[in-house]
C-alpha positions as CSV (number, residue, x, y, z in Angstrom):
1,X,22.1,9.2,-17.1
2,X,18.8,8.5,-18.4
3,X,20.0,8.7,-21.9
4,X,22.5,5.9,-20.8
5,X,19.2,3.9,-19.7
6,X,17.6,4.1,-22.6
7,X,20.5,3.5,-25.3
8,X,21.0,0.3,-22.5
9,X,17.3,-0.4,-22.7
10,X,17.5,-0.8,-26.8
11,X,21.1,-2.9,-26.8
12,X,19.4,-6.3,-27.3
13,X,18.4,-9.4,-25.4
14,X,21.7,-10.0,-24.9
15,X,21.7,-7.3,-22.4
16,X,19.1,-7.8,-20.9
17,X,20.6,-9.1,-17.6
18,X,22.8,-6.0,-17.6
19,X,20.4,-4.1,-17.4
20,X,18.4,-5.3,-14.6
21,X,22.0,-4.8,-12.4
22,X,22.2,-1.6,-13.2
23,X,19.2,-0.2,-13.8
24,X,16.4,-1.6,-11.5
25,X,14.8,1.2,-9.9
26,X,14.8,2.8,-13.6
27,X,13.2,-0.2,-15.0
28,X,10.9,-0.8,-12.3
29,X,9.6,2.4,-12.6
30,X,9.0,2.3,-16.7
31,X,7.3,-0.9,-16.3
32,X,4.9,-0.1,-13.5
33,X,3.9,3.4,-15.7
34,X,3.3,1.3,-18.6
35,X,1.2,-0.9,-16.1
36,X,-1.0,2.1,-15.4
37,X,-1.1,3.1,-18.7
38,X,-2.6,0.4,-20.3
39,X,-5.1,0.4,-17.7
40,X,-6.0,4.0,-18.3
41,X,-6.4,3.2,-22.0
42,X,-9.1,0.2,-21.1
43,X,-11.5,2.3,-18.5
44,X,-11.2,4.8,-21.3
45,X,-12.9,2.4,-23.2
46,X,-16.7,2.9,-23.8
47,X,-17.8,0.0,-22.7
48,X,-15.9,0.4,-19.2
49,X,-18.7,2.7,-18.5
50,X,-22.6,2.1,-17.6
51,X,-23.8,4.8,-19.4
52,X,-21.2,3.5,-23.0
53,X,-19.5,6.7,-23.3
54,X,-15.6,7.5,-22.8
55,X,-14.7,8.4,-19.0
56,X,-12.5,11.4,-18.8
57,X,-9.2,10.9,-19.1
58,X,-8.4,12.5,-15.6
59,X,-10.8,10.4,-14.2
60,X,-9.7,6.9,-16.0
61,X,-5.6,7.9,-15.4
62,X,-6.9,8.4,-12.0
63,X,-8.8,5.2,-11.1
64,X,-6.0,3.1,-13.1
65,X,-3.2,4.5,-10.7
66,X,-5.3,3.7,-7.5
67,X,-5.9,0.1,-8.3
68,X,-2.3,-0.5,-9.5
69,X,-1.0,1.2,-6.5
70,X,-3.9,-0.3,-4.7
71,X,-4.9,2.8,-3.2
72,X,-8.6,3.2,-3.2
73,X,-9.6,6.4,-4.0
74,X,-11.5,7.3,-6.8
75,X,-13.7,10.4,-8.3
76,X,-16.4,8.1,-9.3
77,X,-18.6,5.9,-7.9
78,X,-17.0,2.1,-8.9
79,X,-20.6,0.9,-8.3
80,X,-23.1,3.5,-10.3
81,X,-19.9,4.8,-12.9
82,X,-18.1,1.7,-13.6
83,X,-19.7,-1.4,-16.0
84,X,-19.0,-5.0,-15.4
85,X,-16.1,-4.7,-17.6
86,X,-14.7,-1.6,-15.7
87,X,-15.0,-3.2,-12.7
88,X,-13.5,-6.3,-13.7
89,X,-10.6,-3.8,-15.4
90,X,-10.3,-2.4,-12.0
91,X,-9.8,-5.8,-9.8
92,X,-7.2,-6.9,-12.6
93,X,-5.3,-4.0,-11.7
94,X,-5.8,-4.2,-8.2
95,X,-4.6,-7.9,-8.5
96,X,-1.4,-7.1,-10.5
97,X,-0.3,-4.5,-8.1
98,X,-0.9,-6.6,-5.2
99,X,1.2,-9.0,-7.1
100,X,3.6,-6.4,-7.7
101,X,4.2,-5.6,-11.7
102,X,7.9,-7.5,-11.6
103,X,6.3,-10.5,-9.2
104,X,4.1,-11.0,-11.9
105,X,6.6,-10.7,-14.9
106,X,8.7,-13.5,-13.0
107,X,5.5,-15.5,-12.8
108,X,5.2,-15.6,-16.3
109,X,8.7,-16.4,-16.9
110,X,8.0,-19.4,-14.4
111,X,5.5,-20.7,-16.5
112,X,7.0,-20.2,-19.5
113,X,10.6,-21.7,-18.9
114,X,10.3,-23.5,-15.5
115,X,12.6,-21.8,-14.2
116,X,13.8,-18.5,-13.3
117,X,16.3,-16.6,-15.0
118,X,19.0,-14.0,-13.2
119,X,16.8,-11.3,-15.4
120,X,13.9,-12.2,-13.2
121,X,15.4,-12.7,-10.0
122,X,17.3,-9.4,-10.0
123,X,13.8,-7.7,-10.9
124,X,11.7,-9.3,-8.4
125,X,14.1,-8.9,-5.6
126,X,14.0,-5.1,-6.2
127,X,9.8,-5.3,-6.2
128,X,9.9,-7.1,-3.3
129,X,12.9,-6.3,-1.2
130,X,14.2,-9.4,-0.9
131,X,18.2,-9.9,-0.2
132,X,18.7,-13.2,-1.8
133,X,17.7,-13.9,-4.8
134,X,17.8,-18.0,-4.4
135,X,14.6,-17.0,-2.4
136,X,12.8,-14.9,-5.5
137,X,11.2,-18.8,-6.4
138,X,10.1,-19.3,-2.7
139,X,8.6,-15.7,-2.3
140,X,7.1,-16.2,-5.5
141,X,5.2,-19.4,-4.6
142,X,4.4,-17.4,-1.1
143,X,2.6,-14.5,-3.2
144,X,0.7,-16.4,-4.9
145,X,-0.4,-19.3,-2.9
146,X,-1.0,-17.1,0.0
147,X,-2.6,-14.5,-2.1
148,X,-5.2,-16.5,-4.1
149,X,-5.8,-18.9,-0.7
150,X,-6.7,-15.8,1.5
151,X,-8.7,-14.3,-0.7
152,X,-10.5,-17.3,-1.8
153,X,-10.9,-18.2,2.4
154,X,-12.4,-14.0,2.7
155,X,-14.7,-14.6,-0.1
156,X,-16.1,-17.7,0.8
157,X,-16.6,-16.0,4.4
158,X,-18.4,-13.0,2.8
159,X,-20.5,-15.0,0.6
160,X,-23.8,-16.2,3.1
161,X,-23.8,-12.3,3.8
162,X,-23.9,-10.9,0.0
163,X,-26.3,-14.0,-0.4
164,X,-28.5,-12.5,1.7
165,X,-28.3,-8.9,0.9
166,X,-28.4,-9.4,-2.3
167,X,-30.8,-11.9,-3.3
168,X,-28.4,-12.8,-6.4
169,X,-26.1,-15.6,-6.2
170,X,-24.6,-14.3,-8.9
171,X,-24.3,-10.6,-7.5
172,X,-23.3,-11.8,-4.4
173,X,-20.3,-13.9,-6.1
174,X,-19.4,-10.8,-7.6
175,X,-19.1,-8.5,-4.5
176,X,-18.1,-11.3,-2.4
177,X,-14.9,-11.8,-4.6
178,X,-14.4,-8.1,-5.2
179,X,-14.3,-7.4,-1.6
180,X,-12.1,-10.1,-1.0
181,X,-9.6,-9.1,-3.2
182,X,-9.5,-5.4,-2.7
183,X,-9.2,-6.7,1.0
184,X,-6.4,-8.7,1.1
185,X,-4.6,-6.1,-1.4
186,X,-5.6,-3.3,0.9
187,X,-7.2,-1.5,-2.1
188,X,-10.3,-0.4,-0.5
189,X,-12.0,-0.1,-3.6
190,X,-15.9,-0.6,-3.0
191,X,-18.3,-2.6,-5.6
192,X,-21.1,-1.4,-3.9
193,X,-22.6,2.3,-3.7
194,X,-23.3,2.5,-0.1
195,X,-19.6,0.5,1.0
196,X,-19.3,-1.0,4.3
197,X,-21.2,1.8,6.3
198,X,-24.7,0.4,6.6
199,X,-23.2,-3.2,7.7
200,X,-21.1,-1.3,11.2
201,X,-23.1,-4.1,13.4
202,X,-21.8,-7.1,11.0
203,X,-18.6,-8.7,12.5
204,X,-19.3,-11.6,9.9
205,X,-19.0,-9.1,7.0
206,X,-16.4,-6.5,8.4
207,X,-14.3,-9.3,10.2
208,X,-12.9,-11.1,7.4
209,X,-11.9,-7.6,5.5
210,X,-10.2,-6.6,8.5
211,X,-8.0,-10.1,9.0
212,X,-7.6,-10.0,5.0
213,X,-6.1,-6.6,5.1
214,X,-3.9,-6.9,8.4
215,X,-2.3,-10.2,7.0
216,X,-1.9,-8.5,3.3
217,X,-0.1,-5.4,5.4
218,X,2.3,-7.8,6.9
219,X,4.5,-8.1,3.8
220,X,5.3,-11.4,2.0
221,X,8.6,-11.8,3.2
222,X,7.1,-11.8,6.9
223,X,4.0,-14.1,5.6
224,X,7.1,-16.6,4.2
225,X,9.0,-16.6,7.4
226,X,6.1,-17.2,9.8
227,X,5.1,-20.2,7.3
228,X,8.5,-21.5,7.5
229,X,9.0,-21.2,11.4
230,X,5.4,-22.8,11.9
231,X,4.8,-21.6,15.4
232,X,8.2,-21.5,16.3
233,X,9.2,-18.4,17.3
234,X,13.1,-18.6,17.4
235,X,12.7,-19.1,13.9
236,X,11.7,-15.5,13.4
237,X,13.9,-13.0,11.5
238,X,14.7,-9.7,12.8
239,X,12.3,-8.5,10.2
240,X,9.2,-10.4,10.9
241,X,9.8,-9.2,14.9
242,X,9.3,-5.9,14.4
243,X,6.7,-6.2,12.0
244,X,4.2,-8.2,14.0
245,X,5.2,-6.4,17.0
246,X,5.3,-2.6,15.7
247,X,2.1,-3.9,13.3
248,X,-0.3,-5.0,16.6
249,X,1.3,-2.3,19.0
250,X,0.2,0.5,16.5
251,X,-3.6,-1.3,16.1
252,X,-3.6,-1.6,19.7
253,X,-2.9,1.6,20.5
254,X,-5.1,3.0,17.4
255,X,-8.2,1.1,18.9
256,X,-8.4,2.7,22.3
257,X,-7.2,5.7,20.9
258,X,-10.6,5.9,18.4
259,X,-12.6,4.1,21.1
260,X,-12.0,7.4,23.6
261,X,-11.8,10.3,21.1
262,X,-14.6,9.3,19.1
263,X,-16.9,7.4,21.8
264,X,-19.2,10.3,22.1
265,X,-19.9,11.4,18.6
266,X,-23.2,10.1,17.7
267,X,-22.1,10.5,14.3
268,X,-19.3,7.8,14.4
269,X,-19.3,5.4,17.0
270,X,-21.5,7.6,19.5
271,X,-24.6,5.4,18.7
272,X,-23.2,2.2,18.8
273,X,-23.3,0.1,22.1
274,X,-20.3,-1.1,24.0
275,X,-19.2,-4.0,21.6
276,X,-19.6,-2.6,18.1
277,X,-17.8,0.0,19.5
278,X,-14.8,-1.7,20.1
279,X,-15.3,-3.4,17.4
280,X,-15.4,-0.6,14.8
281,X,-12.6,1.3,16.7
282,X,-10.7,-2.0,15.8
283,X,-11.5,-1.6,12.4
284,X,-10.8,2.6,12.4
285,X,-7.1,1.2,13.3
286,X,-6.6,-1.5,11.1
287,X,-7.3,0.2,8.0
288,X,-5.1,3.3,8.2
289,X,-2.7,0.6,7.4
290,X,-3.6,1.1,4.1
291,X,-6.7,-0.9,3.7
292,X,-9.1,2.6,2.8
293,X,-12.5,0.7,4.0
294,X,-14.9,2.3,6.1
295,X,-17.4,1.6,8.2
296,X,-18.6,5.4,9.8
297,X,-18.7,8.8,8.0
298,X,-14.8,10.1,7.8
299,X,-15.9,13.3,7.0
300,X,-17.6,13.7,10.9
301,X,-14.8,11.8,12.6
302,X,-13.3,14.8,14.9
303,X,-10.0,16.5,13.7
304,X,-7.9,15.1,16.3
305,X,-8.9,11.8,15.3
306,X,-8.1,12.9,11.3
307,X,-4.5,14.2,13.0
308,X,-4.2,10.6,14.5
309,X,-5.6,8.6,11.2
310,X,-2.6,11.0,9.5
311,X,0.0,9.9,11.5
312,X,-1.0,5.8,10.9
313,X,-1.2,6.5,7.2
314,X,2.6,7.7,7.5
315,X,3.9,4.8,8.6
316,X,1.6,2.3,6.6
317,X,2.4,-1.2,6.8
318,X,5.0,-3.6,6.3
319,X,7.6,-3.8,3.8
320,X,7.0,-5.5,0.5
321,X,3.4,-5.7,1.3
322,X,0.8,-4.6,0.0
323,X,0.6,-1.6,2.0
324,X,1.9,1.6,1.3
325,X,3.6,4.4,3.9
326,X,7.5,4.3,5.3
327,X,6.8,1.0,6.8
328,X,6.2,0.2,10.4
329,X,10.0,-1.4,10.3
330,X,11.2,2.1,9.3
331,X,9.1,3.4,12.1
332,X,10.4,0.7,14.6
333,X,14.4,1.5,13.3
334,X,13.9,4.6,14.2
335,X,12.3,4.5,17.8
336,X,15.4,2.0,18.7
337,X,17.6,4.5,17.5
338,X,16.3,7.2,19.5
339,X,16.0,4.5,22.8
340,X,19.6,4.1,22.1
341,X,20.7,7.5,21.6
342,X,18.9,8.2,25.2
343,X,20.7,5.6,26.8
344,X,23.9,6.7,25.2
345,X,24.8,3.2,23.4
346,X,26.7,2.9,21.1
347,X,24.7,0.1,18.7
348,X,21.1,0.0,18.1
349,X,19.7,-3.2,19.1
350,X,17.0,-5.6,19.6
351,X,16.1,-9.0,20.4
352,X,20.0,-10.1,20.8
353,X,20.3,-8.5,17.2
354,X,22.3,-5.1,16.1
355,X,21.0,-3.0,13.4
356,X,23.5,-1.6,11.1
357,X,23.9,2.0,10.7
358,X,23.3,2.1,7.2
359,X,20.0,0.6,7.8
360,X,20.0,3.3,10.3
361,X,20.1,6.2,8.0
362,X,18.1,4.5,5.1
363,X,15.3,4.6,7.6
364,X,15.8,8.5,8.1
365,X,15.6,8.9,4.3
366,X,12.4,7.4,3.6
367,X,10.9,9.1,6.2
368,X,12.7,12.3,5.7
369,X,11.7,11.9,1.4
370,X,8.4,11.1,2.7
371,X,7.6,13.8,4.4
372,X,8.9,16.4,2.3
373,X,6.6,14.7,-0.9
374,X,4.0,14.9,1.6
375,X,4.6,18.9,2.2
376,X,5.2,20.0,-1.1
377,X,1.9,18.2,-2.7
378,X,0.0,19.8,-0.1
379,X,1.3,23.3,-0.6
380,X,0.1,22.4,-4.4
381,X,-2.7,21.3,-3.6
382,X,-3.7,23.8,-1.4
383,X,-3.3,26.3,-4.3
384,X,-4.6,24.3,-7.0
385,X,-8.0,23.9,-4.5
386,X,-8.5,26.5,-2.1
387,X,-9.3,24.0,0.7
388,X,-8.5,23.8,3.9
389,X,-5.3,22.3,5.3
390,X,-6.7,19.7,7.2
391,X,-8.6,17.8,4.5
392,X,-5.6,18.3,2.2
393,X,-3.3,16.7,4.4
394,X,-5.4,13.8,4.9
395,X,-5.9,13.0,1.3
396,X,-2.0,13.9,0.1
397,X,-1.1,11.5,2.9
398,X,-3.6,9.0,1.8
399,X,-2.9,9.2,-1.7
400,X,1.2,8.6,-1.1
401,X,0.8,6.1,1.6
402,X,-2.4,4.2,-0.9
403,X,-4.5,4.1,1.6
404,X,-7.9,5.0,-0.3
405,X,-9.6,6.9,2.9
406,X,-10.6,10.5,2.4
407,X,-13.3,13.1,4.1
408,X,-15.1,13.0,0.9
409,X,-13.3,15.9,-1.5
410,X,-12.0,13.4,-4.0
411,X,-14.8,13.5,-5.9
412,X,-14.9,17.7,-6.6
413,X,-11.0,17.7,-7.2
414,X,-10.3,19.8,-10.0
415,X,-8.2,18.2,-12.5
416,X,-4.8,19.7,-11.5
417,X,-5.1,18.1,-7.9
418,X,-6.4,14.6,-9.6
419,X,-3.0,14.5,-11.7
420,X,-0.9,15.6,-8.6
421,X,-2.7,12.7,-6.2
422,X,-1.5,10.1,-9.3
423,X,1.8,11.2,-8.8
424,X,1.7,11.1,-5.1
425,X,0.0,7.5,-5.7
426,X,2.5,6.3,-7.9
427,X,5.6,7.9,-6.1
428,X,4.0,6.0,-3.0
429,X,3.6,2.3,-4.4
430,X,6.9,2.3,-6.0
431,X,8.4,3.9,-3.1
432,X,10.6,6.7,-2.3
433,X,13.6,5.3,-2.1
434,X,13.4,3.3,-5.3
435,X,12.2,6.2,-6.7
436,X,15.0,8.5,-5.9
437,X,17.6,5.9,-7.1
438,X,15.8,6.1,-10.5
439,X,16.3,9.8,-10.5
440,X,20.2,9.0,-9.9
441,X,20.4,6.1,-11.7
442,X,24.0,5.4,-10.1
443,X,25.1,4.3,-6.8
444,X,28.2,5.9,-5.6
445,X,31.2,4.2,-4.2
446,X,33.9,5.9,-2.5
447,X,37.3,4.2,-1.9
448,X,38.5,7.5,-0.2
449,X,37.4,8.4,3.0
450,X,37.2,11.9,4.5
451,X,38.6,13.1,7.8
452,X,35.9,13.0,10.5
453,X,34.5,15.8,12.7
454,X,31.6,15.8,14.6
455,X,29.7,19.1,14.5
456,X,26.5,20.2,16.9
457,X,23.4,18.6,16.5
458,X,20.1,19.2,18.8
């Protein structure tokens, strides 16, 4: 089929809208590689570096695929490695794929021709999973508005702080801005050497990166139904209910979980008196998320608190956000399914609404997909290294659900394990299910259906 594609791909402009029906996944896919690959090509660039020689290839491939997935981990220092112009290559990228590469190409189209044409629509509706593409315009709008406003708001926020850190206005611009937007597009990249761990005891500095990545992680279709309903709440979809009520259950539940396991290590939040560390336990389970910030040492948290961190980076946050994981609706589809399976009904539903089965099983093959990506890149990677399993895991699952925390081994990867985490990062931003459709590139329809029989499961 991909032969098909590509003789598609070259027919003309005149099919241009045929092949956006048919071939979105496909598409999607070739454009966002092309994305990374131009960035690779500029941080290979002397002059993206401080000391004016080329990066390594591994090493600029890798950094260009964790800003336009918006992960956050990197094998350099951003700070020490990176020039002004690296840097500035890095927060374009992490822009763009907080945008989301087809968001963006609409965008343009918008600005060139006022209006939006089917080409467009069909494209953006598959970045951003939206079901009717007479909203692509108001999502759009949403994207950017939202995006530019919150991040402008976080920066602004940050700024008397890097004011007097720094001593620079003109430094403290820099990080306040960079912060802000890594925050907001739960990047987690860091344009400072030490990050956020000497400033645990600053709830003016660590408070507006944690609301700037919680509201990014809430997913631009949620962020345009909540500004529609204005406070109303029975103006809510279905889908912005279990996001903000599966998004602050799993922070709730991360806080006290970090606030008991961890309380006693003097090496996390041991030291810290009674309100920083609820504070910082707050912020331990906001950013698994996918925001990749830090404010303690990851590296001494204790392993059933890397088990826990694991398990949040899994689920990630909501869809069309800029979050990565299965989603916390995919996560929430699947506990009511189970609760419904217990009680032996027959539907799966919530908040007077029924979930349909196929939603139902699309759910169980993005989780299902994600896990087994998960356990074969860690088998790889556990052969290609030589580490242990535990620090593995956490950075395969950090890398596919762009996250951007690690224990610290990013940095001594080999080679082989850098080009397998871009992989995992790019598999993880596009997503699995859009990825696999790619691979197909068909969608099957059956008129025929076959007899049923129900055989043993459990």
């Amino acid at each position: 089929m991909f032969p098909r594609f590509t003789a598609a791909l070259w027919a003309g402009r005149e099919s241009a809208d045929r092949i956006a029906r048919r071939y979105p996944a496909p598409l999607a896919l070739m454009v966002f590689g092309f994305v990374i690959l131009t960035f690779a090509a500029l941080l290979s660039l002397p002059a993206a570096t401080t000391t004016g020689q080329r990066a390594d290839f591994a090493d600029a491939l890798f950094v260009a695929t964790s800003a336009v997935s918006v992960t956050g981990l990197t094998p350099v220092d951003t700070a020490t490695y990176w020039s002004l112009f690296g840097q500035a290559t890095i927060l374009l990228g992490i822009q763009i794929g907080g945008f989301g590469v087809m968001t963006l190409a609409s965008i343009l189209g918008l600005a060139v021709s006022r209006k939006l044409g089917l080409t467009a629509k069909i494209l953006t509706a598959s970045e951003t999973k939206t079901t009717k593409l007479g909203e692509v315009g108001s999502l759009i709008r949403v994207v950017v508005i939202t995006s530019l406003t919150l991040e402008s708001v976080i920066a602004l926020l940050l700024l008397p702080h890097f004011i007097a850190a720094e001593g620079s206005t003109r430094e403290a611009v820099w990080h306040a801005v960079f912060y802000a937007v890594s925050a907001f597009n739960n990047a987690g990249f860091l344009p400072t050497s030490e990050g956020l761990l000497p400033h645990w005891d600053s709830p003016l500095l660590i408070g507006p990166i944690m609301l700037g990545v919680f509201i990014g992680s809430l997913g631009f279709p949620v962020i345009l139904n909540l500004a529609r309903a204005r406070g109303n709440k029975r103006l809510w979809t279905l889908h912005t209910k279990l996001t903000v009520v599966t998004s602050t259950t799993l922070v709730a539940v991360g806080t006290v979980w970090f606030l008991i396991a961890e309380w006693r290590n003097v090496d996390t939040i041991g030291h810290m008196d009674f309100g920083h560390k609820i504070l910082n336990s707050l912020f331990l389970a906001i950013m698994p998320r996918s925001g990749g910030f830090s404010t303690i040492d990851m590296s001494a948290m204790h392993e059933s608190s890397w088990l826990i961190t694991d398990a949040f980076m899994f689920v990630g946050g909501g869809s069309a956000s800029t979050a990565g994981g299965i989603k916390v609706t995919t996560l929430a589809v699947l506990m009511l399914a189970i609760v419904a399976e217990a009680r032996g009904d027959r539907d799966t539903d919530v908040f007077h609404r029924r979930i349909p089965p196929d939603i139902l099983r699309l759910a169980v093959a993005v989780t299902f997909l994600g896990a087994t990506i998960i356990l074969i890149s860690s088998l790889v990677l556990l052969e290609l290294t030589g580490m242990t399993l535990d620090v593995i895991l956490f950075e395969a699952i950090s890398a596919f659900a762009t996250v951007g925390l690690s224990t610290g081994i990013t940095p001594v990867l080999p080679d082989s394990a850098k080009y397998v985490l871009v992989v995992l990062m790019y598999v993880g931003r596009v997503g699995t299910m859009t990825f696999g459709a790619a691979l197909a590139l068909r969608s099957r329809r059956r008129v025929i259906r076959l007899p049923e029989e129900r055989p043993i499961v459990g």
